[in-house]
C-alpha positions in Angstrom: -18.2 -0.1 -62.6 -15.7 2.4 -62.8 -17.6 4.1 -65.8 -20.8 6.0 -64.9 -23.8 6.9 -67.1 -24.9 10.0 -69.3 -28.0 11.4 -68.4 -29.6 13.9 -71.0 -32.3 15.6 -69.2 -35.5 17.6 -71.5 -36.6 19.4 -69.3 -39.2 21.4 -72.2 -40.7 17.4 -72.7 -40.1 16.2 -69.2 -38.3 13.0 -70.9 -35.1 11.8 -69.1 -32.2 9.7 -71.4 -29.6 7.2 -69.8 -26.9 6.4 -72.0 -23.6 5.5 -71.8 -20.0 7.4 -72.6 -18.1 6.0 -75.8 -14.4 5.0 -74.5 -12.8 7.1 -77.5 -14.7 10.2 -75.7 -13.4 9.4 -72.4 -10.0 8.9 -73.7 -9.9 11.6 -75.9 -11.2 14.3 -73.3 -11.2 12.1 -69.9 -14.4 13.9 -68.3 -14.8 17.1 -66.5 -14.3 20.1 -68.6 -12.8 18.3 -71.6 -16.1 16.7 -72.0 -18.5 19.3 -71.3 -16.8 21.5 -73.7 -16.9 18.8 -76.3 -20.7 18.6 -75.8 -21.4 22.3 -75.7 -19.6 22.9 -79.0 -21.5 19.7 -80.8 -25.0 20.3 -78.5 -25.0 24.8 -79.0 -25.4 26.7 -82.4 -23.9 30.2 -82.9 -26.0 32.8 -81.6 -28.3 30.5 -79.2 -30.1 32.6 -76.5 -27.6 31.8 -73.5 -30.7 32.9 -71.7 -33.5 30.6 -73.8 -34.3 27.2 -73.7 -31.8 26.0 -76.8 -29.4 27.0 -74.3 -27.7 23.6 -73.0 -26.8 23.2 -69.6 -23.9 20.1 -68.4 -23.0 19.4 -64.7 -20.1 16.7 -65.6 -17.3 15.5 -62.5 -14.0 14.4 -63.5 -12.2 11.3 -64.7 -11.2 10.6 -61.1 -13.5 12.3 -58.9 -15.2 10.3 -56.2 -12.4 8.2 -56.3 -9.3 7.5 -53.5 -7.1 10.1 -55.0 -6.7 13.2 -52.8 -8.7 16.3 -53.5 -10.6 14.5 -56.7 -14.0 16.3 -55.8 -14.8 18.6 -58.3 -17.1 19.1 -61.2 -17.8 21.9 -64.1 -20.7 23.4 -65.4 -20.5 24.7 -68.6 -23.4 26.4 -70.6 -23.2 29.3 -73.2 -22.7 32.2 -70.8 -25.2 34.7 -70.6 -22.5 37.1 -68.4 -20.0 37.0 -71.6 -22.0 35.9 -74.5 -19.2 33.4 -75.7 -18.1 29.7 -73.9 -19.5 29.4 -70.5 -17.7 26.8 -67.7 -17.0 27.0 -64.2 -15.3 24.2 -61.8 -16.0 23.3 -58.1 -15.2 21.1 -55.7 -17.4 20.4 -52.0 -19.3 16.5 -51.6 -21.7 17.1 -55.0 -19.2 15.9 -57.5 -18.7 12.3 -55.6 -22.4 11.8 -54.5 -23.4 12.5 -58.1 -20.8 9.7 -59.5 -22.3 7.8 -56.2 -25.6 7.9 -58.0 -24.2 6.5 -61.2 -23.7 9.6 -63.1 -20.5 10.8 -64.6 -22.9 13.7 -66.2 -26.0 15.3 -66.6 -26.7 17.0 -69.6 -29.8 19.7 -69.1 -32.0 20.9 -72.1 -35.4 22.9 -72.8 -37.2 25.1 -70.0 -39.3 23.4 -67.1 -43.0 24.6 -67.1 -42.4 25.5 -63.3 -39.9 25.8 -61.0 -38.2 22.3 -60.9 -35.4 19.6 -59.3 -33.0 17.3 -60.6 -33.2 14.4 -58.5 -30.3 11.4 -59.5 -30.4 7.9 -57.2 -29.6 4.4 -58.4 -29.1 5.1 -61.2 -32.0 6.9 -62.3 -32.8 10.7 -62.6 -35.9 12.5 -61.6 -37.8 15.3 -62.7 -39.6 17.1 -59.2 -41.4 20.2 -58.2 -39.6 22.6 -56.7 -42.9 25.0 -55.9 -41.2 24.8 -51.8 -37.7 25.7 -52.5 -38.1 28.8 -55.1 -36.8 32.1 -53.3 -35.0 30.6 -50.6 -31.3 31.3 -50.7 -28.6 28.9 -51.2 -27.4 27.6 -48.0 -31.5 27.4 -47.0 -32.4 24.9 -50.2 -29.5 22.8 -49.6 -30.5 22.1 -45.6 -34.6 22.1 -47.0 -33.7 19.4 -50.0 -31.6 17.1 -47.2 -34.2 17.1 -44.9 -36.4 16.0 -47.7 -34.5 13.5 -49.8 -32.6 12.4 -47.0 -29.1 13.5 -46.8 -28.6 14.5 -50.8 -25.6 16.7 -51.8 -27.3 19.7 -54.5 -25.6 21.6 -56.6 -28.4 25.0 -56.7 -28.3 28.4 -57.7 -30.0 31.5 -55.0 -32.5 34.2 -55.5 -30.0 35.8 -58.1 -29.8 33.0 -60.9 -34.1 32.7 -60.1 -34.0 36.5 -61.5 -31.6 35.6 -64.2 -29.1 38.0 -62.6 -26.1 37.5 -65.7 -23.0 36.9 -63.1 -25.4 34.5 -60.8 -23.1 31.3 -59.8 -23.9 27.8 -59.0 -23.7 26.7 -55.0 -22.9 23.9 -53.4 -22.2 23.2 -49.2 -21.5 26.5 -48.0 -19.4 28.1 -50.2 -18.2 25.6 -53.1 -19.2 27.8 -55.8 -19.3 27.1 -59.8 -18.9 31.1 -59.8 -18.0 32.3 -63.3 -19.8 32.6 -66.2 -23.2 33.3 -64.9 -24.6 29.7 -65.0 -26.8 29.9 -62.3 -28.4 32.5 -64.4 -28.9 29.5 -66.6 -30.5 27.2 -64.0 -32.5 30.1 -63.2 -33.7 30.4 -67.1 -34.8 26.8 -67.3 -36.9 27.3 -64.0 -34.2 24.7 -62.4 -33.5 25.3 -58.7 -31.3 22.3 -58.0 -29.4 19.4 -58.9 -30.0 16.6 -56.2 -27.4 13.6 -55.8 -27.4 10.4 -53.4 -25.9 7.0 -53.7 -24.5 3.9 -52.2 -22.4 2.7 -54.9 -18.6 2.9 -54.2 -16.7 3.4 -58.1 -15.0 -0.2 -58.8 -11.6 1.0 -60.1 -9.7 -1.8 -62.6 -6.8 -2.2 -59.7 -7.3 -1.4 -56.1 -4.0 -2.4 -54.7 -2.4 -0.5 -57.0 -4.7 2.8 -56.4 -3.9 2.3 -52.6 -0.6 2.4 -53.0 -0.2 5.5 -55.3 -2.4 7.7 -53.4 -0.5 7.3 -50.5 2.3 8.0 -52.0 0.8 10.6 -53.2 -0.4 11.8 -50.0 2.8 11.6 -48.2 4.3 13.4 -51.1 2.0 16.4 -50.8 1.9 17.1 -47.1 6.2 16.7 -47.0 5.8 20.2 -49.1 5.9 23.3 -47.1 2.9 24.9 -49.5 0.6 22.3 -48.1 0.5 23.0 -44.3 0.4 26.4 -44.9 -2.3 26.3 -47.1 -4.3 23.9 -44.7 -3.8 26.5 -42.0 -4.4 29.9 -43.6 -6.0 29.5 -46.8 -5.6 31.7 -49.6 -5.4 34.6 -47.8 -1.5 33.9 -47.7 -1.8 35.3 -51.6 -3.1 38.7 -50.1 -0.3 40.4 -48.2 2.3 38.9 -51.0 0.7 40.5 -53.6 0.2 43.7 -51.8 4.0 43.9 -51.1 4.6 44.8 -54.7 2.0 46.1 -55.9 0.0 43.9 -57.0 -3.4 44.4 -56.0 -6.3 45.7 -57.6 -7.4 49.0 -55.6 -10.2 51.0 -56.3 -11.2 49.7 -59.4 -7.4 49.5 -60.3 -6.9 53.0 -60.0 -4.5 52.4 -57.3 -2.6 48.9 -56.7 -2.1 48.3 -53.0 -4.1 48.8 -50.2 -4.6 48.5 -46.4 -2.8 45.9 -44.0 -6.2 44.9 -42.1 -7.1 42.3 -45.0 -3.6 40.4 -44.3 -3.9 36.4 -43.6 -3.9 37.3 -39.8 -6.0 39.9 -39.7 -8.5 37.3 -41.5 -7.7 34.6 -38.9 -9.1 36.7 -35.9 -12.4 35.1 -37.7 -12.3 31.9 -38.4 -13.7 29.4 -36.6 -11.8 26.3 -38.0 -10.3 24.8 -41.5 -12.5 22.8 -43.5 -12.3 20.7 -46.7 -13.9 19.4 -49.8 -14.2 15.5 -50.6 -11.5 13.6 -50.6 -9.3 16.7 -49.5 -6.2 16.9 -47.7 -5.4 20.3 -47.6 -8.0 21.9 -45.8 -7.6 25.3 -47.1 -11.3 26.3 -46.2 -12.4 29.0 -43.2 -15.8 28.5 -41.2 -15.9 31.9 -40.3 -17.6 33.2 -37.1 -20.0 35.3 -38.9 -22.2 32.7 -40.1 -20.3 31.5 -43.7 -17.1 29.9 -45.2 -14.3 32.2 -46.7 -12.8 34.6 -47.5 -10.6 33.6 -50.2 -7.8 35.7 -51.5 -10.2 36.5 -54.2 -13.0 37.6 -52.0 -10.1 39.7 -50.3 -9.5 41.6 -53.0 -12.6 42.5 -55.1 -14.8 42.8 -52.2 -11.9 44.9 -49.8 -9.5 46.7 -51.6 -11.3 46.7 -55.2 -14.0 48.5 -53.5 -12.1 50.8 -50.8 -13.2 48.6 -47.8 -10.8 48.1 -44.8 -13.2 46.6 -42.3 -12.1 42.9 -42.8 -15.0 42.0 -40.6 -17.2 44.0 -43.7 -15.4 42.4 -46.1 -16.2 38.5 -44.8 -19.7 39.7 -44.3 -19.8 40.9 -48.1 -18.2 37.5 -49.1 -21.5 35.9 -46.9 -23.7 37.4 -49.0 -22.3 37.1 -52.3 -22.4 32.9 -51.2 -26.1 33.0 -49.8 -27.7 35.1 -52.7 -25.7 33.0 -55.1 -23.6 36.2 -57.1 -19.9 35.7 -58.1 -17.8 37.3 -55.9 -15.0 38.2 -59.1 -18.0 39.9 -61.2 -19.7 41.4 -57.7 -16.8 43.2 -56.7 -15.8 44.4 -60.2 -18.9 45.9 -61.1 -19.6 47.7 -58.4 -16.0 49.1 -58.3 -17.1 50.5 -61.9 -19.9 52.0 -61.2 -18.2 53.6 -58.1 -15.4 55.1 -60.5 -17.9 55.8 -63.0 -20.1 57.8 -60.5 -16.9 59.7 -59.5 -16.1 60.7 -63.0 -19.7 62.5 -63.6 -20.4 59.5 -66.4 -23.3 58.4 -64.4 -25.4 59.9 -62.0 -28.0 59.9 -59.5 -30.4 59.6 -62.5 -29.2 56.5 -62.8 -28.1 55.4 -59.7 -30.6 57.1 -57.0 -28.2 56.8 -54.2 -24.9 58.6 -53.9 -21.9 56.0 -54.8 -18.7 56.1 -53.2 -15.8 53.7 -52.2 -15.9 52.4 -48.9 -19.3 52.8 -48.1 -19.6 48.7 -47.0 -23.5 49.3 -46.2 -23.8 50.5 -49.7 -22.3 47.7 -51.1 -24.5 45.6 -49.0 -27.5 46.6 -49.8 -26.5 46.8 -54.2 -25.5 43.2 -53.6 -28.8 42.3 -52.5 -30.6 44.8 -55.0 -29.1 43.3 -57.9 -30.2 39.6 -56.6 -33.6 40.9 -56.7 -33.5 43.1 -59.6 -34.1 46.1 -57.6 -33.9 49.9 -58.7 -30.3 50.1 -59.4 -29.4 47.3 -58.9 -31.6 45.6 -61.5 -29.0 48.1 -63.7 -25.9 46.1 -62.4 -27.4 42.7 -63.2 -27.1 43.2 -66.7 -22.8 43.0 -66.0 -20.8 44.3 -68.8 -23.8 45.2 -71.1 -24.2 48.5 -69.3 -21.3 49.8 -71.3 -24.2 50.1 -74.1 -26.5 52.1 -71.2 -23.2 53.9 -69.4 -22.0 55.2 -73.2 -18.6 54.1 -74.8 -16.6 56.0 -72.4 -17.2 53.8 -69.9 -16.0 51.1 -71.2 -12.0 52.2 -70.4 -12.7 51.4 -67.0 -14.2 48.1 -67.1 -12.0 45.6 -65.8 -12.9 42.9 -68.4 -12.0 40.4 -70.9 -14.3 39.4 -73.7 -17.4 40.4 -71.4 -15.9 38.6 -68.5 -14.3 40.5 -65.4 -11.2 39.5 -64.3 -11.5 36.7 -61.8 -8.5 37.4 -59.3 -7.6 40.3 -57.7 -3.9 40.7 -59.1 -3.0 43.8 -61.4 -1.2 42.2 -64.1 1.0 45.7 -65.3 3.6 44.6 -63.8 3.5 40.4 -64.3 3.8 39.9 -68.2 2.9 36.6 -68.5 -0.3 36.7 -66.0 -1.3 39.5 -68.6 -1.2 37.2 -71.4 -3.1 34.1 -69.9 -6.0 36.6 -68.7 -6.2 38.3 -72.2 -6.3 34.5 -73.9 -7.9 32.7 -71.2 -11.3 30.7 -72.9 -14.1 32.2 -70.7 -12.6 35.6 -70.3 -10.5 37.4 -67.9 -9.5 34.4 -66.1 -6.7 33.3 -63.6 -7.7 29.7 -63.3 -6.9 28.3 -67.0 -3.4 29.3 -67.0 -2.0 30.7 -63.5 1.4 31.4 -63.8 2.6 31.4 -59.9 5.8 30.0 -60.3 7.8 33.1 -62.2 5.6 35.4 -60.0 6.3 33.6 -56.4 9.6 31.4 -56.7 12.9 32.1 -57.9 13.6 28.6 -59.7 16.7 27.6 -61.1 17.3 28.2 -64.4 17.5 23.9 -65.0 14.3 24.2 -63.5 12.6 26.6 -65.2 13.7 25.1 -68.7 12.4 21.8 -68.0 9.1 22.8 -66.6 8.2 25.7 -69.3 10.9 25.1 -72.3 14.2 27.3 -73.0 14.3 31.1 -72.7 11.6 31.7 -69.9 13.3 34.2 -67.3 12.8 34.7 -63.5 11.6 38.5 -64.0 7.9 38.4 -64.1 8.5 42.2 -65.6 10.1 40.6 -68.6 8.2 39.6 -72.1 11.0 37.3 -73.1 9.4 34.0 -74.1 6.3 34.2 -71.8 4.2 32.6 -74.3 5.9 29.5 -73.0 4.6 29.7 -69.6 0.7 30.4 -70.3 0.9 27.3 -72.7 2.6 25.5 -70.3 -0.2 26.4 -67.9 -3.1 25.9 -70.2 -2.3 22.2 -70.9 -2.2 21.0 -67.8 -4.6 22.8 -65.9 -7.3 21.9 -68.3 -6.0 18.4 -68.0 -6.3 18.8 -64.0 -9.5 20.3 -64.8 -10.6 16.7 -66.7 -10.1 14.6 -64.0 -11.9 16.6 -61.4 -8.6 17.2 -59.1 -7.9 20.3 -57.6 -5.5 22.6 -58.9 -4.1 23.1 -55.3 -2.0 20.1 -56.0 -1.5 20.2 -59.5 2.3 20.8 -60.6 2.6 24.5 -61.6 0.0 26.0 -59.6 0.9 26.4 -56.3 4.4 24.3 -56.3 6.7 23.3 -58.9 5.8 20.1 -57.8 2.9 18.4 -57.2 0.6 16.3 -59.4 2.5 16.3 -62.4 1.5 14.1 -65.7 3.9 11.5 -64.7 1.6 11.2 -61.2 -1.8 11.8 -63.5 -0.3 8.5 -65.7 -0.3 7.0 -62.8 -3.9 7.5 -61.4 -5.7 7.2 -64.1 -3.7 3.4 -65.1 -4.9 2.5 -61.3 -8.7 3.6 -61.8 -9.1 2.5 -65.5 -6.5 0.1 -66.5 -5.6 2.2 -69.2 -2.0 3.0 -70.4 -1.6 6.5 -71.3 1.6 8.1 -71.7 2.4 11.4 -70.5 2.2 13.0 -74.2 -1.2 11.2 -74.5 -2.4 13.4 -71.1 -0.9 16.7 -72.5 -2.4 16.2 -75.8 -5.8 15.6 -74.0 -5.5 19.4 -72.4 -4.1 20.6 -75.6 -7.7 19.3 -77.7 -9.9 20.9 -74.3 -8.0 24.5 -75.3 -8.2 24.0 -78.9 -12.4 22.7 -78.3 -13.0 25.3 -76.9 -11.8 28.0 -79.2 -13.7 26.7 -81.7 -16.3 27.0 -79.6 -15.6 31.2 -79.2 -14.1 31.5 -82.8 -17.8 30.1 -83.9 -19.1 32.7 -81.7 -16.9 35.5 -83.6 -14.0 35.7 -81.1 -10.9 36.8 -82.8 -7.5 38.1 -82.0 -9.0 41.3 -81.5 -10.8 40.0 -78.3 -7.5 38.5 -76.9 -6.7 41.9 -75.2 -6.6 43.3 -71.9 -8.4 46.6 -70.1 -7.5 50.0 -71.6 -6.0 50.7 -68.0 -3.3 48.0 -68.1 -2.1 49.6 -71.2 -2.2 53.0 -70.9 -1.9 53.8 -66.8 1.2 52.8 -65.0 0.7 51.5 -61.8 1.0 54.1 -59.1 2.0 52.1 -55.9 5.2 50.3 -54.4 7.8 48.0 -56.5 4.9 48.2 -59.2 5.0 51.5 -59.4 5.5 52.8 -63.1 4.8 49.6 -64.8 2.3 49.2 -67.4 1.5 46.4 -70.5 3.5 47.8 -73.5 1.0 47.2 -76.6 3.6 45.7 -79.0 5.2 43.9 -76.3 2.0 42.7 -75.6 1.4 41.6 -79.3 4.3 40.0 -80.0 3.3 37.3 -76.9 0.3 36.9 -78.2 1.6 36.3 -81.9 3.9 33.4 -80.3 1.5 32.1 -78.1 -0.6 31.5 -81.1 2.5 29.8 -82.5 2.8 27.4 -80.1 -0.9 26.9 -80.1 -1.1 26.6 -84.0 -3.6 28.8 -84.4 -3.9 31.0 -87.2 -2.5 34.5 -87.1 -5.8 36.5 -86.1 -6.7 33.2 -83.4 -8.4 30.9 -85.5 -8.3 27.2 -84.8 -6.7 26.1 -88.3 -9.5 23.7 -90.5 -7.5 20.7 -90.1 -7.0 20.4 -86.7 -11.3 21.8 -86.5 -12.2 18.6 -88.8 -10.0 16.5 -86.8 -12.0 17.3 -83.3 -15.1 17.7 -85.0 -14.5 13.7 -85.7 -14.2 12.4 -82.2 -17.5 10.6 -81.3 
């Protein structure tokens, strides 16, 4: 069958539940995100523990992941986050995802608290609950190569030595670097004594017409490698991002003090280490480095918040930071940003050695090191840092000016948004905080399109000059839609239209797909709508939670301190500007005028069953 089961797992009662997915679900969220957020908002109360048992925990892959279609391997996990307090969900790609659908799951739905340290193991259809006495304290890469030598070549999706200590920005790992990063979920696993989620299967996914999905996907295939993003991508990576960004000014420096930094993180500075190009499931672009010191990465990301964000130049320090990060199980975007604050911080006199016991300074890479693996273990300082953005109640209000953060949440990218208007506003709306992923605008920052293309892409009035406010509301709601609709059927945004290409997997292509896997005849409107319901699901999810325009804002540096550096240099976020997108953007989102999700269109999700 093309439809896979629900598993609800108790984990307080040791009970397992297999059930199936109602069709109006599926084809009012498709799978992935859409339905985890969906679940969270009817499964969570307001104010639950994100650290207790009522806590609810969902690993759910995508409409069309596992299937034929190029780079349809990934999964979320969602879960109240205990890093931000508000909606928790992250997306990751790697072999997980398939083998999980493999096993006859679309989605495993995790409640209670295990009595001891325990596995998730799902085969044939059936879901068990085993000890996991063996595997507690090893780190991530360890537990994955210790559970396939013991369940026979299983994919896990597991969280490190950091979500065991319920370290707040603690990810979820799977291979060698896939990592559900954001949010703090492996903080969650950790908090329900769950070390892993095993998957193995020998069921292929019967899709309603083969001959039809054959030919589509290679289309599609040929379609995607004839663009020029694609072999770049496949033989550089994300790093490509790095030296564009830096050009104008783009980069966050020093805890964004500054907003460029050194050459020696450039795409072939970073090359000097890698090994070879790897990919996920089902992938065809290969954007992936086996480095030669022992991990995968860097990404772009890692680039940023562990190099320059921190004063680091050494790229060979920087992958080795990024290595850590993976094996302890810490996001990289939350690493990197907190210890830039407390290294600014420290510099200002607003904490001190009282605090801190060691001297902090940027640059100092074995400093960084060891903090890293301090805060996995909860260790002096470090046991400080894994606490994330609640230390502004420790560090006094003062501190709070420089923490790069959005509802709780620091930002996941390393881009300094003062001078790209619209990135500002998709980071300062963004669901799970300061995000990049839910509404990346690349194409006004990276390609000059034609105005006839711009206006059929994003709507009338959206200019070239990612400086300008004019109509950028357009852009991030543009952005939004589809990428949670990317995000439902468990493809990769590297090939979704917007993204990375004004091209790629649009919703005529996802139309498509989804007719050849299902049989079902959506329309393009009826695929937007399905992102548009995931957006508005989960705002009702943070409005419950007391989110309100006055949380849709950005860092007190973006407002008030032009950028110093390059083309950049003297932009900033004008605050009226700045409200005037956001007053628009709720417009077009039909929101209410302080960010409310209005009480027709709540009732009218609150229905679907």
């Amino acid at each position: 069958m093309f439809n896979r089961k629900l598993g609800i797992v108790d984990l307080s009662k040791g009970k397992v539940k297999v059930s199936d997915t109602p069709d109006s679900l599926r084809k009012a969220f498709l799978g992935g995100r859409g339905l985890n957020s969906h679940y969270l908002y009817k499964m969570i109360d307001s104010g639950t523990d994100p650290l207790g048992p009522k806590n609810v925990l969902v690993f759910g892959t995508g409409f069309l992941t596992g299937t034929l279609v190029p780079n349809s391997s990934r999964f979320n996990v969602s879960a109240k986050s205990p890093e931000s307090g508000i909606l928790g969900d992250a997306n990751c790609g790697g072999y997980f995802a398939a083998e999980l659908r493999y096993a006859g799951f679309d989605r495993i739905i995790v409640k209670g608290k295990a009595n001891r340290p325990s596995i998730l193991y799902a085969s044939d259809g059936k879901i068990e609950i085993t000890d996991a006495k063996d595997y507690w304290g090893l780190d991530t890469t360890d537990v994955q190569l210790a559970l396939k030598k013991d369940l026979g070549g299983v994919e896990s999706a597991v969280c490190g030595v950091a979500g065991e200590n319920k370290v707040r920005f603690a990810c979820v790992r799977t291979g060698v670097k896939n990592a559900a990063g954001r949010c703090g979920l492996g903080a969650v696993m950790g908090s329900k004594n769950l070390k892993a989620v095993s998957a193995w299967g020998k069921d292929g996914i019967d899709i309603a017409h083969p001959e039809e999905m054959l030919e589509t996907c290679a289309e599609l295939k040929d379609y995607l490698m004839k663009s020029k993003i694609t072999p770049i991508l496949g033989s550089v990576g994300t790093p490509l991002l790095y030296e564009v960004s830096n050009a104008f000014g783009a980069i966050r420096t020093k805890n964004s003090q500054l907003n460029a930094w050194s050459d020696s993180l450039n795409a072939e500075e970073v090359e000097k280490y890698v090994d070879k190009m790897i990919g996920c499931s089902s992938c065809i672009v290969h954007c992936r480095h086996r480095n030669s010191l022992g991990g995968e990465g860097p990404e772009y990301t890692a680039l940023g918040l562990l190099g320059s964000n921190l004063g680091i130049e050494n790229t060979a320090n920087v992958i080795e930071l990024n290595n850590v990060c993976n094996e302890l199980g810490l996001d990289i975007s939350s690493s990197g940003t907190y210890l830039a604050w407390a290294f600014e911080l420290y510099e200002r006199g607003i904490i001190d050695r009282k605090v801190t016991k060691d001297e902090l300074q940027f640059g100092d890479f074995e400093l960084a090191k060891k903090l890293l693996h301090d805060i996995s273990r909860r260790r002096g300082f470090g046991d400080v840092l894994a606490e994330g953005s609640r230390n502004v109640e420790r560090f006094g209000p003062e501190s709070k000016d420089y923490l790069i953060t959005v509802k709780n949440l620091p930002q996941s990218d390393p881009h300094d948004v003062r001078y790209m208007k619209a990135f500002a506003l998709g980071i300062a709306t963004a669901s799970r905080g300061a995000d990049h992923l839910r509404s990346r605008p690349t194409l006004e920052i990276f390609f000059k399109l034609p105005k006839e293309v711009r206006e059929r892409i994003y709507g009338k009035g959206v200019t070239n000059d990612p400086t300008s406010y004019e109509a950028k509301e357009k852009t991030v709601f543009f952005s939004d839609n589809i990428f949670a609709a990317i995000d439902c059927l468990g493809v990769c945004k590297f090939i979704c239209h917007g993204f990375n290409s004004p091209h790629f997997v649009d919703y005529s292509w996802m139309k498509r797909l989804i007719h050849a896997a299902s049989g079902w005849n959506l329309r393009e409107k009826d695929i937007e709508e399905v992102g548009k319901r995931v957006i508005d699901t989960e705002r009702m999810f943070n409005n419950r939670e007391g989110i309100t325009r006055k949380d849709d804002t950005l860092p007190k540096r973006y407002f008030d301190d032009p950028a110093p550096l390059k083309i950049a240099m003297g932009h900033h976020i004008d605050r009226k500007e700045f409200d005037g997108m956001l007053s628009r953007y709720y417009q077009l989102r039909g929101w209410t005028a302080d960010g409310q999700v209005k009480a027709a269109r709540k009732k009218e999700l609150e229905a679907i069953a």
